[in-house]
BALOBA-1460 file (C-alpha; in Angstrom, 3 decimals):
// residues 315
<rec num="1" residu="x" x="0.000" y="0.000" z="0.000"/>
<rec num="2" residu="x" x="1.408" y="3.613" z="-0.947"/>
<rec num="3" residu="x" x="1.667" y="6.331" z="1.743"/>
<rec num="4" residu="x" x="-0.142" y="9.170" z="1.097"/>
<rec num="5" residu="x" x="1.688" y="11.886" z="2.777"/>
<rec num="6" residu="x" x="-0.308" y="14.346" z="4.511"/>
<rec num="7" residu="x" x="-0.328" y="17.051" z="2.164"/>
<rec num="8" residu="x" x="-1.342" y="14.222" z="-0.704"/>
<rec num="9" residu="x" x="-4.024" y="13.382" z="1.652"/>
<rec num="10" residu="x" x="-5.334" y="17.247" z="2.482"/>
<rec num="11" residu="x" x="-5.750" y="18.037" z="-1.502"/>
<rec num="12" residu="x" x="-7.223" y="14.736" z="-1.858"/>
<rec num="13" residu="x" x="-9.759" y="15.165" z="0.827"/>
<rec num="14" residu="x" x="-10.819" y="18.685" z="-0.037"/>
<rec num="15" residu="x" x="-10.701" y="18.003" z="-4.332"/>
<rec num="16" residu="x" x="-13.395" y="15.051" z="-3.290"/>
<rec num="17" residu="x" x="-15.616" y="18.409" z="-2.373"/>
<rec num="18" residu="x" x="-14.488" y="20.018" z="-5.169"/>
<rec num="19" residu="x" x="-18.041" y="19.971" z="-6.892"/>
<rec num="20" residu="x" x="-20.086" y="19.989" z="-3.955"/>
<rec num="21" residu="x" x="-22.197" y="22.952" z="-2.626"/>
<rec num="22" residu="x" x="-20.765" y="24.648" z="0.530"/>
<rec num="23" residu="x" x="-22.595" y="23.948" z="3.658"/>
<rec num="24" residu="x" x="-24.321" y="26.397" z="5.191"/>
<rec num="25" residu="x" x="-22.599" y="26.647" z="8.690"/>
<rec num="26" residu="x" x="-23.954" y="27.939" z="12.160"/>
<rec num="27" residu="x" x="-20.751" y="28.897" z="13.526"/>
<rec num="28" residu="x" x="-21.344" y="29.066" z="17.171"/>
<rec num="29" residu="x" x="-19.837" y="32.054" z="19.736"/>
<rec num="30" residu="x" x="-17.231" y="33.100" z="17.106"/>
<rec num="31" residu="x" x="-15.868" y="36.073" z="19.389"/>
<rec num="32" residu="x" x="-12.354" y="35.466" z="18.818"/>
<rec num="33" residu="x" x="-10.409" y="36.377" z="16.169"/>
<rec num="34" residu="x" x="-8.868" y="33.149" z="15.925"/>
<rec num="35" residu="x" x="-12.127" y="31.194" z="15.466"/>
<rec num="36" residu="x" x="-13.266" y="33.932" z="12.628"/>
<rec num="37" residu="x" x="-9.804" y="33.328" z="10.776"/>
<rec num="38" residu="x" x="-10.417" y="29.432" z="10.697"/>
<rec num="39" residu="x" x="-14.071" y="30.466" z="8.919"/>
<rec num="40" residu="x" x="-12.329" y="32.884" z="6.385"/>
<rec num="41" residu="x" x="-9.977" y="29.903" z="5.671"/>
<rec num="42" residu="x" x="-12.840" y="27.575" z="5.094"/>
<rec num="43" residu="x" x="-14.769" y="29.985" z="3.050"/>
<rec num="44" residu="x" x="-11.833" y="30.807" z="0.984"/>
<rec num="45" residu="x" x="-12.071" y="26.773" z="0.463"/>
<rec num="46" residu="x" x="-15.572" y="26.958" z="-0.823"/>
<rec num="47" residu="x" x="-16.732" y="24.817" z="2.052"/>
<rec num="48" residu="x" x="-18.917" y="26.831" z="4.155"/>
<rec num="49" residu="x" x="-21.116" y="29.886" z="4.432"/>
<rec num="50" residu="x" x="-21.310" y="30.816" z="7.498"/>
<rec num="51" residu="x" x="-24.054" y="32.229" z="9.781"/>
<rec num="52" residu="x" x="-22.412" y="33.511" z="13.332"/>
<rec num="53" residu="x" x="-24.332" y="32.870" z="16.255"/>
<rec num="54" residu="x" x="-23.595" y="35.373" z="18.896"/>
<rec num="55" residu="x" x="-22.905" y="38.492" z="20.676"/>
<rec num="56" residu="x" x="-23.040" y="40.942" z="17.653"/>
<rec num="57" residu="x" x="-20.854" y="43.739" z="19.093"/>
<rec num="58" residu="x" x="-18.179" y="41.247" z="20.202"/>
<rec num="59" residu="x" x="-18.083" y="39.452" z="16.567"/>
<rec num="60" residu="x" x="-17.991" y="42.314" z="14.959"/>
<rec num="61" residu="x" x="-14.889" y="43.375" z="17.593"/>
<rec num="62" residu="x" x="-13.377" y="39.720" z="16.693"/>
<rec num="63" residu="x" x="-13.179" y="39.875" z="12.756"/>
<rec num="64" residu="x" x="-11.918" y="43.634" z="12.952"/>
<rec num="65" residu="x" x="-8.864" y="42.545" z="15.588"/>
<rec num="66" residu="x" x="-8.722" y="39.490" z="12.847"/>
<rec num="67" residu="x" x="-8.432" y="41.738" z="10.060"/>
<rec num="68" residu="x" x="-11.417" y="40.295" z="8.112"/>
<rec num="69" residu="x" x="-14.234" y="41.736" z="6.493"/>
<rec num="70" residu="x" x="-17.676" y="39.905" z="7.569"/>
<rec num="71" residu="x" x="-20.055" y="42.198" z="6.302"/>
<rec num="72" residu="x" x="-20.885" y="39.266" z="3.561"/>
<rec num="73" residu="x" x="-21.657" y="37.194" z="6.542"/>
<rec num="74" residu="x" x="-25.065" y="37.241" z="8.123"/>
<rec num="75" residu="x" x="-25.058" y="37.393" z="12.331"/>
<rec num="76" residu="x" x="-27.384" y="36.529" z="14.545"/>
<rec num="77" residu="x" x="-27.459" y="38.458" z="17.750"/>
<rec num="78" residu="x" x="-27.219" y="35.994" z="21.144"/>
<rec num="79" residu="x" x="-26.688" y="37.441" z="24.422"/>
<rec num="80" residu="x" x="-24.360" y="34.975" z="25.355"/>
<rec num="81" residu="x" x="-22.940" y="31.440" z="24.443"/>
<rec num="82" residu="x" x="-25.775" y="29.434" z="25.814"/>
<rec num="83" residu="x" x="-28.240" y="31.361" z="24.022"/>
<rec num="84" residu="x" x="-25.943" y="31.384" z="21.141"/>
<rec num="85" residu="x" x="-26.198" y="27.743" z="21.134"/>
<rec num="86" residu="x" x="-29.539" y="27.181" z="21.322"/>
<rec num="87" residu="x" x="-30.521" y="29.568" z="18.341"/>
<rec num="88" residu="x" x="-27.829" y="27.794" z="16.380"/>
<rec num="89" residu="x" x="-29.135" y="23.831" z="17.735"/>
<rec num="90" residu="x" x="-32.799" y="25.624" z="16.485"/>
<rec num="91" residu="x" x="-31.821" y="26.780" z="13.190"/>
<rec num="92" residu="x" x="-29.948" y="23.401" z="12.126"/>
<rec num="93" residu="x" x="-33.598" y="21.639" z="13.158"/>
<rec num="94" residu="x" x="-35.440" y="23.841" z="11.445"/>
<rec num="95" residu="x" x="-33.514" y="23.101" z="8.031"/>
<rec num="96" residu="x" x="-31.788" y="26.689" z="8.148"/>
<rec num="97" residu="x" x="-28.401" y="24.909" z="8.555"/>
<rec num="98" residu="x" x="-27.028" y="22.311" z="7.689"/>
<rec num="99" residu="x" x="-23.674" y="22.208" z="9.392"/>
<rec num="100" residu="x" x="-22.935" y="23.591" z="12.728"/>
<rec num="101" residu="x" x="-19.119" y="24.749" z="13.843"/>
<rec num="102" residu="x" x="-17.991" y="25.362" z="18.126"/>
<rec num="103" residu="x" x="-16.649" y="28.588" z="18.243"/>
<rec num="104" residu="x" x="-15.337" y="30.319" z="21.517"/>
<rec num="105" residu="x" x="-17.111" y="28.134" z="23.833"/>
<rec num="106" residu="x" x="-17.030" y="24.773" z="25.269"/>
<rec num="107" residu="x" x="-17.745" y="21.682" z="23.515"/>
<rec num="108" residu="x" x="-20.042" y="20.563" z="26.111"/>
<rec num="109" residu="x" x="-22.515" y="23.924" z="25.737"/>
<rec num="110" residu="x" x="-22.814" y="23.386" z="22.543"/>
<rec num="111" residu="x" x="-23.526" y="19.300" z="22.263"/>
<rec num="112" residu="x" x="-25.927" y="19.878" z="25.492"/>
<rec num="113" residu="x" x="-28.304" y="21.893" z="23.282"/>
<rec num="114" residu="x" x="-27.609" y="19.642" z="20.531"/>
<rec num="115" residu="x" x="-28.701" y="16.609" z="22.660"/>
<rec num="116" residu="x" x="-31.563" y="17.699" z="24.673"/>
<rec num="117" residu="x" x="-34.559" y="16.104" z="24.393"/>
<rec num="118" residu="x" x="-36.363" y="18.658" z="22.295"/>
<rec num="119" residu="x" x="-33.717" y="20.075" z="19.907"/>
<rec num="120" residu="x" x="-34.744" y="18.441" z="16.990"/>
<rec num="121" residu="x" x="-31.263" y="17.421" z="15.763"/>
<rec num="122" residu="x" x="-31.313" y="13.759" z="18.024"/>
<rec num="123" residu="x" x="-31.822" y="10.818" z="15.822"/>
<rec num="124" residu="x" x="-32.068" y="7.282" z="16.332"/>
<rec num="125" residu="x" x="-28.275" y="6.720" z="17.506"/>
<rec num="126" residu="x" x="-25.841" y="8.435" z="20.441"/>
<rec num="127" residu="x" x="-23.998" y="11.069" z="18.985"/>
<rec num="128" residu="x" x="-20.033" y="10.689" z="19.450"/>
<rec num="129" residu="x" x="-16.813" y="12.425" z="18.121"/>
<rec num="130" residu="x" x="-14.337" y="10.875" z="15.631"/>
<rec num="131" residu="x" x="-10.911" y="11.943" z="14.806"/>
<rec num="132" residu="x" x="-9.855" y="11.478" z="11.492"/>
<rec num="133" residu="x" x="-6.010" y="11.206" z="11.626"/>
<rec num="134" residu="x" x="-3.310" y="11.441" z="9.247"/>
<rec num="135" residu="x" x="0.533" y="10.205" z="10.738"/>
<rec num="136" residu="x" x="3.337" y="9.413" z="8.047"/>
<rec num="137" residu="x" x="4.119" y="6.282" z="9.299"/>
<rec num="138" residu="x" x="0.926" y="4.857" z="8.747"/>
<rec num="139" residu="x" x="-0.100" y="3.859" z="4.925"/>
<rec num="140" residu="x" x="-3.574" y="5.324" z="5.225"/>
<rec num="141" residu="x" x="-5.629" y="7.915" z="7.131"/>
<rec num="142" residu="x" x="-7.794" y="6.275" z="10.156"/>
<rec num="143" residu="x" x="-10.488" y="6.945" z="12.535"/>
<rec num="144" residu="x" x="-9.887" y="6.691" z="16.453"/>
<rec num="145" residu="x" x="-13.319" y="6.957" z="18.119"/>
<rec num="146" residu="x" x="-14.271" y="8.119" z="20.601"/>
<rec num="147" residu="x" x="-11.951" y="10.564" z="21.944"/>
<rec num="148" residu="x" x="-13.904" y="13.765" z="23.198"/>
<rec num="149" residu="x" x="-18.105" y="13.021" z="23.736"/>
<rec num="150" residu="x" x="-18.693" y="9.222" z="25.368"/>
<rec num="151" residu="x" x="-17.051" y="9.274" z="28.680"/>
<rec num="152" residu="x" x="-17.414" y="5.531" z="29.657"/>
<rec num="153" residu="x" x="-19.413" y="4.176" z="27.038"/>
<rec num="154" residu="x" x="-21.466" y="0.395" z="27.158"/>
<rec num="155" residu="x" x="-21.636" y="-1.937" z="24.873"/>
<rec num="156" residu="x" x="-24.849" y="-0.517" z="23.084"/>
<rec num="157" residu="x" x="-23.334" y="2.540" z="23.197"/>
<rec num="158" residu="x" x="-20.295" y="1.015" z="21.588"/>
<rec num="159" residu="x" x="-22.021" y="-0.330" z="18.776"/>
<rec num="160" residu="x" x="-23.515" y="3.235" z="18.279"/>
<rec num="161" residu="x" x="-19.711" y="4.427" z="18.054"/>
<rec num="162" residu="x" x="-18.974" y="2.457" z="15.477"/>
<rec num="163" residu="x" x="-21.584" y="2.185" z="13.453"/>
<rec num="164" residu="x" x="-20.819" y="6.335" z="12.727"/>
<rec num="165" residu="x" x="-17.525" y="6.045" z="12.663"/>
<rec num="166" residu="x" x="-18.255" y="3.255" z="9.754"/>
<rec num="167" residu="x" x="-20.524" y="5.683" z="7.790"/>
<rec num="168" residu="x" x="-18.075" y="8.454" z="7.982"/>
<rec num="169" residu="x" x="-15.233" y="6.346" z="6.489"/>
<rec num="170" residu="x" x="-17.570" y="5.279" z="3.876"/>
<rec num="171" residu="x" x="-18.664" y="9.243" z="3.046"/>
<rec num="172" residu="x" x="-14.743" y="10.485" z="3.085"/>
<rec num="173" residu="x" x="-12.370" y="7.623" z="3.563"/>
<rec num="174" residu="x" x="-13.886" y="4.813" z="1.161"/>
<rec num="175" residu="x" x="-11.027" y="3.808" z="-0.935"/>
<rec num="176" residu="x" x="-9.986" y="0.482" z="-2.613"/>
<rec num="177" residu="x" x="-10.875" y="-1.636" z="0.345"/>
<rec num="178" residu="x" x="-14.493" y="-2.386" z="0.378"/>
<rec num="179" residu="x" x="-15.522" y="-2.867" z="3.953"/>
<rec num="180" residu="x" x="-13.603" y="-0.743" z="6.713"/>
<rec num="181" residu="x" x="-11.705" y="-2.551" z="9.303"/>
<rec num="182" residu="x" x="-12.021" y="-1.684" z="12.733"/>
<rec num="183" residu="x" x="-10.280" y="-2.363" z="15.483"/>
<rec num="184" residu="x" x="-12.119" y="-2.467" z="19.218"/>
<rec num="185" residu="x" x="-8.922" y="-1.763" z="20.929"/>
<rec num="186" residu="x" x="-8.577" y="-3.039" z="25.289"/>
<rec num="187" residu="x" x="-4.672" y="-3.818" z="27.029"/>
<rec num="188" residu="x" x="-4.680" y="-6.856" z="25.327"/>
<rec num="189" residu="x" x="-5.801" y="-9.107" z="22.775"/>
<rec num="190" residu="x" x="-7.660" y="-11.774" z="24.852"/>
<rec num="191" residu="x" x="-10.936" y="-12.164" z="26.348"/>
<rec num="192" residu="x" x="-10.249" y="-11.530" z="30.150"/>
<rec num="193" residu="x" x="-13.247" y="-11.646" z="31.967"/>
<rec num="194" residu="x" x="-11.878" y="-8.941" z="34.311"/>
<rec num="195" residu="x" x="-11.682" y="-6.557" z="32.011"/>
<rec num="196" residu="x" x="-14.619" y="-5.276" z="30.258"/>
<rec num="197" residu="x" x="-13.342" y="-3.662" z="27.729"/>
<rec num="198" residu="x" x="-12.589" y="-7.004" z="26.480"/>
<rec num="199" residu="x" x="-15.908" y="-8.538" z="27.030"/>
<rec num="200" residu="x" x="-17.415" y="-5.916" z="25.006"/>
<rec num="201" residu="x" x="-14.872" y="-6.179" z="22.232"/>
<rec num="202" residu="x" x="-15.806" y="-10.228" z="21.955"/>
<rec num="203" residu="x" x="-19.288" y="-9.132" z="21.690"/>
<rec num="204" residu="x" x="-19.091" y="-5.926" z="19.067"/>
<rec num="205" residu="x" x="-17.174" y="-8.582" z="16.784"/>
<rec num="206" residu="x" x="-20.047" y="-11.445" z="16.925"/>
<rec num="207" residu="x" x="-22.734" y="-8.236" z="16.782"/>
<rec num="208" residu="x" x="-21.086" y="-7.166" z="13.491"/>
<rec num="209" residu="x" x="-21.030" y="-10.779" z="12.074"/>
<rec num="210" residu="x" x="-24.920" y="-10.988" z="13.082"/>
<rec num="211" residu="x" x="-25.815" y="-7.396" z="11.260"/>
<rec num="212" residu="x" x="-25.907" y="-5.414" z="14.288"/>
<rec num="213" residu="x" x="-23.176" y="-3.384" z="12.596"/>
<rec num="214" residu="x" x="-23.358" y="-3.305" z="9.113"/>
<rec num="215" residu="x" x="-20.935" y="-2.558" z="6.418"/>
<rec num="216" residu="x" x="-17.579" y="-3.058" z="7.893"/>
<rec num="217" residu="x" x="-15.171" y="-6.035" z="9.401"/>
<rec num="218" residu="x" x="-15.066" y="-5.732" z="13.066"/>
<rec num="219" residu="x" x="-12.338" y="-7.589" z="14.982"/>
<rec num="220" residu="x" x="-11.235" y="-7.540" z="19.181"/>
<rec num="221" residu="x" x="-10.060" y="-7.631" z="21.426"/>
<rec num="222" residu="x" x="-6.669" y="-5.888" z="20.294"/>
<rec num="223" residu="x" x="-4.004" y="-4.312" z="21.287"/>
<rec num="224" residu="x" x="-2.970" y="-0.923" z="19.446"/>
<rec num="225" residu="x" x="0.342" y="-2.662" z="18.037"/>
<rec num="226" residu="x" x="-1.494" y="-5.532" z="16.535"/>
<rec num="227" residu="x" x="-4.217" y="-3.016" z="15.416"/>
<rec num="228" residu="x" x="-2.019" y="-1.303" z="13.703"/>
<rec num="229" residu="x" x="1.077" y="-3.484" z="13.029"/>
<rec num="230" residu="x" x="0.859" y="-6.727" z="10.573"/>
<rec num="231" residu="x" x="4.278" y="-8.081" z="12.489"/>
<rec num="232" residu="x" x="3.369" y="-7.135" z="15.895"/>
<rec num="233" residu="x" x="0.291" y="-9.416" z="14.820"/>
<rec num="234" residu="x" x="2.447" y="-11.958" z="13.633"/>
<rec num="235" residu="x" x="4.531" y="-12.074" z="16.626"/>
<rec num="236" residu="x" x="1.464" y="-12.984" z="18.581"/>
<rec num="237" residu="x" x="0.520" y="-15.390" z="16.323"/>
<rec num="238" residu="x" x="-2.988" y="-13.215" z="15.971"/>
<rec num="239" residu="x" x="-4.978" y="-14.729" z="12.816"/>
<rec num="240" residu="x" x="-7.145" y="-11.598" z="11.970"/>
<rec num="241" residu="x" x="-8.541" y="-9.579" z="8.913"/>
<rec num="242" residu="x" x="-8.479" y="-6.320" z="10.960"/>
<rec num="243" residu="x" x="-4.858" y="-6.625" z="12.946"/>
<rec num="244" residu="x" x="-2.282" y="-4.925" z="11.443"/>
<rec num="245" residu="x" x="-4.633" y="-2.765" z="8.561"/>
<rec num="246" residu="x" x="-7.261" y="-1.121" z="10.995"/>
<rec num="247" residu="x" x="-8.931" y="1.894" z="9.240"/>
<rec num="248" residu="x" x="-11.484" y="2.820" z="12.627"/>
<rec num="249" residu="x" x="-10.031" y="2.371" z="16.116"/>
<rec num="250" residu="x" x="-12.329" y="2.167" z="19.406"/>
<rec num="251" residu="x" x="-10.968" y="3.112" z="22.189"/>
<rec num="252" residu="x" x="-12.520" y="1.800" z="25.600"/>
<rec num="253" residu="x" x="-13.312" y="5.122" z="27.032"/>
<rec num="254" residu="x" x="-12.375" y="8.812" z="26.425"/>
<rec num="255" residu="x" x="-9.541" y="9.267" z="28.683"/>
<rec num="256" residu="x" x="-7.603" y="6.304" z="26.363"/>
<rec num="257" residu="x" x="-8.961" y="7.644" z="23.004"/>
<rec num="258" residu="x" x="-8.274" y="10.707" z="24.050"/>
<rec num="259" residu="x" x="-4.264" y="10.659" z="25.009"/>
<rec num="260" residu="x" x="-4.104" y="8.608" z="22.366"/>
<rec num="261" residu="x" x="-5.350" y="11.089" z="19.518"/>
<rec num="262" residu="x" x="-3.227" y="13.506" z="21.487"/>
<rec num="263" residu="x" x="-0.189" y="12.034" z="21.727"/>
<rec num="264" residu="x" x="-0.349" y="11.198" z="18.156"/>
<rec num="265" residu="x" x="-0.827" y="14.578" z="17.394"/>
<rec num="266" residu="x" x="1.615" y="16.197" z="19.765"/>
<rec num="267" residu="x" x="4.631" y="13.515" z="19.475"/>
<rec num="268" residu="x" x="3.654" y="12.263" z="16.338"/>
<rec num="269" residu="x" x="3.147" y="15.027" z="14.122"/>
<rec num="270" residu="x" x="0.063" y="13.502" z="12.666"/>
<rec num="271" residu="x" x="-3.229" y="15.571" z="11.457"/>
<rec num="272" residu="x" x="-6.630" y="15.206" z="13.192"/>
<rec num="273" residu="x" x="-9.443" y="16.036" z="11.941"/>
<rec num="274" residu="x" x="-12.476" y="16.364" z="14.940"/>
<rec num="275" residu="x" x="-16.333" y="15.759" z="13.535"/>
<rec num="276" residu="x" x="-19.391" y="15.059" z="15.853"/>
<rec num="277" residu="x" x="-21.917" y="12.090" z="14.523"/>
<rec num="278" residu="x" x="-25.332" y="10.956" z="14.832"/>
<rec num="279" residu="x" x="-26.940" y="14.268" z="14.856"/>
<rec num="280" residu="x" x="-29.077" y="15.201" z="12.108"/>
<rec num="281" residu="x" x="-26.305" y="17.714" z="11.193"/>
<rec num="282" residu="x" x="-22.272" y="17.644" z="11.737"/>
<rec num="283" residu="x" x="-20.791" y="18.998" z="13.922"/>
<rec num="284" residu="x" x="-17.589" y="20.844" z="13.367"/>
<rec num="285" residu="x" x="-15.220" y="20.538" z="16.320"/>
<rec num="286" residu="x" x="-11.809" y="22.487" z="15.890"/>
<rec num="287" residu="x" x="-8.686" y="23.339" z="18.562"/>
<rec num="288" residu="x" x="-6.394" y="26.053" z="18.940"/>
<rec num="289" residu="x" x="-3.779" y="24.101" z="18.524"/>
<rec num="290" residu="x" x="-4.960" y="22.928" z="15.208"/>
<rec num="291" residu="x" x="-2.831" y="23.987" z="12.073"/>
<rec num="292" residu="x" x="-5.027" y="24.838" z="8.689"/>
<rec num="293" residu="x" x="-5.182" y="21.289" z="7.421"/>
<rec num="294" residu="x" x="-6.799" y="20.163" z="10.558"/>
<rec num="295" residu="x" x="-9.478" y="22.705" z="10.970"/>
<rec num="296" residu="x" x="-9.870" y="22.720" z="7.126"/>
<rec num="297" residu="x" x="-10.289" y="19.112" z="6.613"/>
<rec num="298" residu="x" x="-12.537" y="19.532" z="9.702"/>
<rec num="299" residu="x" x="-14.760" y="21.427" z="7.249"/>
<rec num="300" residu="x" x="-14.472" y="19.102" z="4.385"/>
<rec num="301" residu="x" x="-15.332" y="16.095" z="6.243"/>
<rec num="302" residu="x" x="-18.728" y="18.457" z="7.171"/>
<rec num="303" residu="x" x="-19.614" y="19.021" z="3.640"/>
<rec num="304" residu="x" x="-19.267" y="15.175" z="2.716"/>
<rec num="305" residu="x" x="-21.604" y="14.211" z="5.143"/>
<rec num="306" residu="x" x="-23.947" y="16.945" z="4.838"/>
<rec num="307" residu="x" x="-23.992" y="15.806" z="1.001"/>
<rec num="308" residu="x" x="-24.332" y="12.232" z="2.435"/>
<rec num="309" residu="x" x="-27.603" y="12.718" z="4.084"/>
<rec num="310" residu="x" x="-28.518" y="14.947" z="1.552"/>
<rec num="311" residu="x" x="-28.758" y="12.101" z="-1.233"/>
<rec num="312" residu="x" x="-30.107" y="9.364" z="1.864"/>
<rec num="313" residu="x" x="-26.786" y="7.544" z="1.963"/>
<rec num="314" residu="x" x="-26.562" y="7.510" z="5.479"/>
<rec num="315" residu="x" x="-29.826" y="8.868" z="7.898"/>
């Protein structure tokens, strides 16, 4: 398999929305100028137009410490970031969005009006965060999952997880492979039945050979060297379609997916990519610390699966 490096990887990502409509964005509490630089970068893209959500005066103070003109962009006036939030969550329900993008406020303000009861953006399956990542000593871009919504997630839970993580691979990862391998990753690779994490991999595997999970090859207990190394796997003696060629990994909980996307990022140099699934909408989720490809392929991965449910292939 060739390595795409990561700049291969950005142009192909964003040329796959090359002919696609931009996505019109609620961006939510943009009152920094950092946050309305990353918009100007995706706009410049062609991937977004943008709505901000939020105190007028201090937008309008954001994009002129920023440098950039907004007066092409429509506000809406919020008092504050929870208010902000809802009018964005209400607009996206109402069919007036059909992206949304965290701003200058926490992630957790923004998914709590996303997943209240009545917000009209809940649909049949938990909503959880995916990182797409791109590290140059791995052959292909991946998925870790889920790194930043489900804090100790269950098995049914679980099977949510992956399910969207295996649409979103097949919306803006699908390549030659046909089916998506994922990984259900736990401290080692054998049922222990002290440790659930492994009880619940052994079960995700015979719940994707059943249908539970459709359209992908799911494989665990693992550990993230045989996920992700075909000689590790070997070593072990592991006999296994996913081990060594993973293209989603599931972490246990957050605080492992987490450090892990992290550390990868941090020590690793690699890209990631953050997208909220399993609302009616995507959610953009972007860092600080994120250089441009990040936040823009961020963006991109919002427009492919706004398209996506746009023409019914995924709900």
């Amino acid at each position: 398999m060739t390595t795409l490096s990561a700049t291969e990887y950005f142009q192909l990502a964003l040329g796959r929305c090359a002919n696609l409509p931009a996505v019109r964005t609620g961006v939510v509490h943009p009152v920094k100028a950092n946050v309305i630089e990353a918009v100007a970068d995706a706009v410049r893209e062609g991937l977004i137009e943008p709505v901000l959500i939020g105190p007028a005066a201090r937008i309008r103070a954001a994009a002129l410490e920023a440098g950039i003109d907004i007066s092409a962009w429509p506000v809406v006036d919020a008092e504050h970031s929870h208010e902000a939030a809802a009018k964005a969550v209400s607009l996206a329900a109402s069919g007036g969005l059909g992206a949304l993008m965290k701003g200058s406020l926490h992630s957790d303000e923004l998914l709590g009006a996303v997943v209240h009861a009545e917000s009209g953006l809940r649909t049949e399956r938990r909503i959880s965060h995916a990182f797409v990542m791109h590290i140059e000593s791995y052959p292909k871009p991946f998925i870790i999952t889920d790194a930043a919504v489900n804090i100790a997630p269950d098995l049914a839970t679980k099977a949510d997880i992956v399910q969207n993580a295996v649409n979103l691979w097949h919306v803006a990862l699908n390549g030659a492979e046909q089916l998506p391998k994922v990984a259900v990753l736990a401290a080692v690779e054998t049922v222990n039945p002290h440790m659930g994490a492994t009880l619940d991999a052994a079960a995700l595997s015979k719940m994707a050979e059943r249908g539970q999970i459709t359209n992908a090859v799911v494989d665990g207990p693992l550990a993230f060297d045989n996920a992700i190394s075909a000689e590790a796997a070997r070593e072990k003696g592991i006999v296994s379609a996913v081990a060594g060629h993973a293209d989603i990994l599931l972490v246990p909980g957050i605080e492992a997916g987490n450090m892990l996307a992290k550390q990868l990022t941090f020590l690793g140099g690699a890209d990631a990519a953050g997208i909220v699934l399993g609302a009616r909408v995507p959610i953009i989720l972007t860092s600080r610390a994120d250089n441009l490809r990040a936040r823009l392929l961020s963006c991109a991965l919002a427009v492919l699966l706004a398209e996506a449910r746009r023409t019914g292939r995924i709900k």
